[in-house]
C-alpha positions in Angstrom: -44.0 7.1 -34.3 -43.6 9.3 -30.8 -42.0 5.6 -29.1 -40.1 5.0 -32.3 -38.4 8.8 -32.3 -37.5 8.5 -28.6 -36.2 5.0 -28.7 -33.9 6.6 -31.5 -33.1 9.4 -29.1 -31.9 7.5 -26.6 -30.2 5.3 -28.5 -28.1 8.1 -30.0 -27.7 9.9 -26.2 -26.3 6.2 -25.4 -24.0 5.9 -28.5 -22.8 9.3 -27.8 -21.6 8.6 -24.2 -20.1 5.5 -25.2 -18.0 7.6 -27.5 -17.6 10.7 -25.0 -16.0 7.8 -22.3 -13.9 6.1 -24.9 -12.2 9.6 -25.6 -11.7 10.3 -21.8 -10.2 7.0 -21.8 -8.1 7.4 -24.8 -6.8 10.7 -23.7 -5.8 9.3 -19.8 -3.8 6.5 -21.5 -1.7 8.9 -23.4 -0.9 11.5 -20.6 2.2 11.6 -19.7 2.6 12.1 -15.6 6.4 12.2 -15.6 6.3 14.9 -18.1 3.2 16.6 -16.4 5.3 16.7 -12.8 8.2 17.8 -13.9 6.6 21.3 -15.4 5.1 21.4 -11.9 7.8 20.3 -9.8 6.0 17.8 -8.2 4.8 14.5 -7.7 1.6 13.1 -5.6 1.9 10.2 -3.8 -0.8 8.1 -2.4 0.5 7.2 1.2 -0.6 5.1 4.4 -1.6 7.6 7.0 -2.6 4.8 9.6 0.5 2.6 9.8 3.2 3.3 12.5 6.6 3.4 10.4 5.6 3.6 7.2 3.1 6.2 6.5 1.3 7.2 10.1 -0.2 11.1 10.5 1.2 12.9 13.4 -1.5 14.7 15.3 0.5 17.2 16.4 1.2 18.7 13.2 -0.8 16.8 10.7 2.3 15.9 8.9 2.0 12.0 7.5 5.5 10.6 8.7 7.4 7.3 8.3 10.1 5.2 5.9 7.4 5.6 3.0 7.1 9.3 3.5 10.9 10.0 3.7 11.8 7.3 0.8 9.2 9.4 -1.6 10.5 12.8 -0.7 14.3 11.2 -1.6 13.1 9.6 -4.7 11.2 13.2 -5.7 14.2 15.1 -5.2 15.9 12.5 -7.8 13.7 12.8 -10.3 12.7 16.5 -10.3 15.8 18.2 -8.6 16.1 19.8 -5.4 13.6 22.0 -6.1 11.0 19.2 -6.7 8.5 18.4 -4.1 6.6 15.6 -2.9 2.7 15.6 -2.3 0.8 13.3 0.3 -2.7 12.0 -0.2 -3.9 9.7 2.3 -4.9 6.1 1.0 -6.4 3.0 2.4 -5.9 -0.6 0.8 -9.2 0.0 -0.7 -9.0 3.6 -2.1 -5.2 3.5 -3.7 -6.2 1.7 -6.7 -9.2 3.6 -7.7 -7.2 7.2 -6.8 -4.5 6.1 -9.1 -6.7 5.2 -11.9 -8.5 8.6 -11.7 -5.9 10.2 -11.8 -6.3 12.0 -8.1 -2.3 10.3 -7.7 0.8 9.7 -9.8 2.4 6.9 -7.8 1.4 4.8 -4.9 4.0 4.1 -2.0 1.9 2.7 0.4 2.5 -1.4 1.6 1.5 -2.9 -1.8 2.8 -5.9 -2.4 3.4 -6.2 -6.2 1.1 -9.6 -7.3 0.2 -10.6 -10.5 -3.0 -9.9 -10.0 -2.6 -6.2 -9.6 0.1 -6.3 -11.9 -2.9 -6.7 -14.5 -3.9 -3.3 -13.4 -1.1 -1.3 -12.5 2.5 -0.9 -13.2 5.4 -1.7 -10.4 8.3 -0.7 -9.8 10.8 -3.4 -8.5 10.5 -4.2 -4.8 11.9 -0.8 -2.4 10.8 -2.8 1.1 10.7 -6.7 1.1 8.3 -8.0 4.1 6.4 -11.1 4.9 2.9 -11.9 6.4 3.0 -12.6 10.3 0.0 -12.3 12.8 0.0 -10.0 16.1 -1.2 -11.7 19.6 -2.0 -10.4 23.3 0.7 -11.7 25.0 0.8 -14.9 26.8 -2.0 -15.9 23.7 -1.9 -20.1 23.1 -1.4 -18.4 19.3 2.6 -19.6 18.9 2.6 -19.4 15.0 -0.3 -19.1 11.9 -1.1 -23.0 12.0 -2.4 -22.8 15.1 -5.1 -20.7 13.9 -6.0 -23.4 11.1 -8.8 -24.8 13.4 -13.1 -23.8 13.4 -13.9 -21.1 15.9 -10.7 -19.2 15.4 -11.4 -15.9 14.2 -8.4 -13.6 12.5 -8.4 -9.6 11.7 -7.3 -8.3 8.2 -7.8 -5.1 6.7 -10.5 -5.2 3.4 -8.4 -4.8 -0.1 -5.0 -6.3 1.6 -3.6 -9.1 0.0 -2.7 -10.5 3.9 -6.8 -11.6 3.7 -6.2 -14.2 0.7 -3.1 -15.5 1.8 -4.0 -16.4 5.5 -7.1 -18.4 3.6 -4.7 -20.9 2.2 -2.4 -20.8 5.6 -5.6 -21.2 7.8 -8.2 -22.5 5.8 -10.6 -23.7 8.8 -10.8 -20.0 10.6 -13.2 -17.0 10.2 -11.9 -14.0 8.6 -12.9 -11.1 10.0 -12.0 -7.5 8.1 -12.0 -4.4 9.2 -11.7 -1.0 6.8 -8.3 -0.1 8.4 -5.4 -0.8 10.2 -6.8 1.0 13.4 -9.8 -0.7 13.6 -8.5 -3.8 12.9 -6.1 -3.7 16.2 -9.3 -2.7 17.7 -11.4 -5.3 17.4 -8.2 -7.4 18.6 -8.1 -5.5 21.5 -11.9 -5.7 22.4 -11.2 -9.6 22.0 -13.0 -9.6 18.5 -10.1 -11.9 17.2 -7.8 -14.5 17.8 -4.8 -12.8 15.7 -4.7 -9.5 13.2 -2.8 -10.8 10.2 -0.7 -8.4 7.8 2.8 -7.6 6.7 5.6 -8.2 9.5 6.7 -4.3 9.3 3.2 -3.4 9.8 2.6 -5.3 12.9 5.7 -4.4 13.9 4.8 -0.4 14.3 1.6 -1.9 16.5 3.8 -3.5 18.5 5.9 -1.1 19.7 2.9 1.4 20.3 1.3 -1.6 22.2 3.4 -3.2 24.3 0.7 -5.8 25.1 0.8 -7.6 21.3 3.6 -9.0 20.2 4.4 -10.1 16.2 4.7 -14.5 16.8 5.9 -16.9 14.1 8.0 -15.3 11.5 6.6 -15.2 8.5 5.1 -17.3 6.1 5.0 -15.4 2.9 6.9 -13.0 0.9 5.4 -9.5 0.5 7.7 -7.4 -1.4 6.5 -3.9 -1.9 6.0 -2.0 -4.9 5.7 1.3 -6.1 2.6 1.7 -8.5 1.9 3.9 -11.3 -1.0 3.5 -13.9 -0.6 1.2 -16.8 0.6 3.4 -19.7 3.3 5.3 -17.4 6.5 3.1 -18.4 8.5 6.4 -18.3 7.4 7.3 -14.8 7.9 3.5 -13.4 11.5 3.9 -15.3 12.1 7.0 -13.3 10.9 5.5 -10.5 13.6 2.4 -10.7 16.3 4.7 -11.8 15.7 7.2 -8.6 15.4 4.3 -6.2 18.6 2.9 -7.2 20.8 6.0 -6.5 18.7 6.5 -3.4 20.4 2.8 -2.4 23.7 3.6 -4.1 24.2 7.1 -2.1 23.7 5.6 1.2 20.4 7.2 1.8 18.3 4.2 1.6 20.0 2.8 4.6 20.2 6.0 6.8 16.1 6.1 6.2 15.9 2.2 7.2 18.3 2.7 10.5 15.9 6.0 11.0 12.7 3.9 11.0 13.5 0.3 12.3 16.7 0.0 14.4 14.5 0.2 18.1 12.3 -2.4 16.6 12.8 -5.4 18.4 13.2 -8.6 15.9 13.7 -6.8 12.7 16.3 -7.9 10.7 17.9 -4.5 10.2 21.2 -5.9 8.2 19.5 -8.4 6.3 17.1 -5.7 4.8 19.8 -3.2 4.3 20.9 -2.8 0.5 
């Protein structure tokens, strides 16, 4: 009778966390973030902190700086007024998705190219930055271009969670992928001669480039990556918002002033062809 009672209890402890979680969940689906940051004036981003030109934190004031960071406090003040502000969480490929989901962030801005895959999970905006996949060499490296990595013994550097590490499977079937937690330690391990290439978005490798003169970005690109501005499913009205302040960011000019701020001293970007 003692077994029978406390197999009953647990049962019911069971039930009633099922319950409990389906009522969290419930009530997360039906918030509503636009409405929540405009009564506080502000929205939290999740950001790149380790990528030179997008999202990179400056040591000397602990500031996160870059087009990212600039295009979200220009999109903030669109949305919430000039008195709105922009907060800056720090996010990694790996943590952005889970922070969002949480609710520890109301939008990510940080390299994501919109898939379908994470389009099952999140909502986009449409594309505010459209780059490609390239890979980073040493200079004077035999590497001329991605097929010449499609051979056993090569070894290329991603970055755990990016979509750069699928794609460069179907590009370069026959090498080892090697990934590393984050950007930094991924250009690393390339210079300590742990890898043949480090693969990612062309504007990414581009900011590595110009802090290391050594590397240079080889190839082109062989993909499309646009990026995408994410916001949990459920948010329509905050990825509306989000499309809506984007545009008038282009329309007023600003987009443009930010991109020339950002990328004109980067040798082999395509400034006017990424201008809107």
């Amino acid at each position: 009778m003692k077994k029978i009672i406390s197999r009953l209890g647990l049962l019911l402890t069971l039930l009633l966390m099922v319950v409990t979680l389906s009522a969290c969940s419930s009530a997360a689906s039906q918030k509503n973030v636009l409405q929540e940051d405009k009564q506080t004036k502000t929205i939290t981003w999740g950001v790149k902190a380790d990528t030179k030109l997008f999202g990179l934190m400056d040591v000397k004031d602990n500031q996160i700086k870059g087009f990212e960071i600039d295009l979200a406090k220009a999109m903030t003040k669109q949305i919430l007024g000039k008195d709105g502000k922009a907060r800056f969480i720090q996010v990694t490929s790996q943590t952005r998705m889970p922070l969002l989901r949480n609710g520890n962030i109301d939008a990510i801005m940080a390299t994501m190219t919109i898939t379908p895959e994470r389009a099952k999970q999140v909502d986009f905006s449409r594309s505010y930055f459209d780059a490609g996949q390239a890979i980073l060499v040493k200079n004077g490296s035999p590497i001329k271009n991605v097929k010449d990595l499609n051979h056993k013994g090569a070894i290329v550097l991603g970055v755990v969670g990016s979509n750069s590490v699928q794609n460069i499977k179907k590009f370069a079937p026959k090498a080892k992928v090697l990934q590393l937690t984050d950007y930094s330690q991924a250009l690393t391990a390339l210079k300590s001669g742990q890898g043949d290439a480090l693969t990612t978005d062309n504007g990414i490798l581009y900011g590595m480039s110009i802090e290391n003169p050594g590397y240079s970005v080889v190839g082109g690109t062989f993909t499309k990556e646009p990026y995408g501005i994410a916001v949990d499913k459920g948010q329509g009205k905050l990825r509306d918002a989000m499309n809506d302040a984007l545009t008038k960011v282009e329309k007023s000019g600003e987009y443009n002033q930010l991109l020339y701020k950002w990328f004109h001293k980067v040798r082999g970007f395509d400034l006017k062809g990424a201008q809107r």
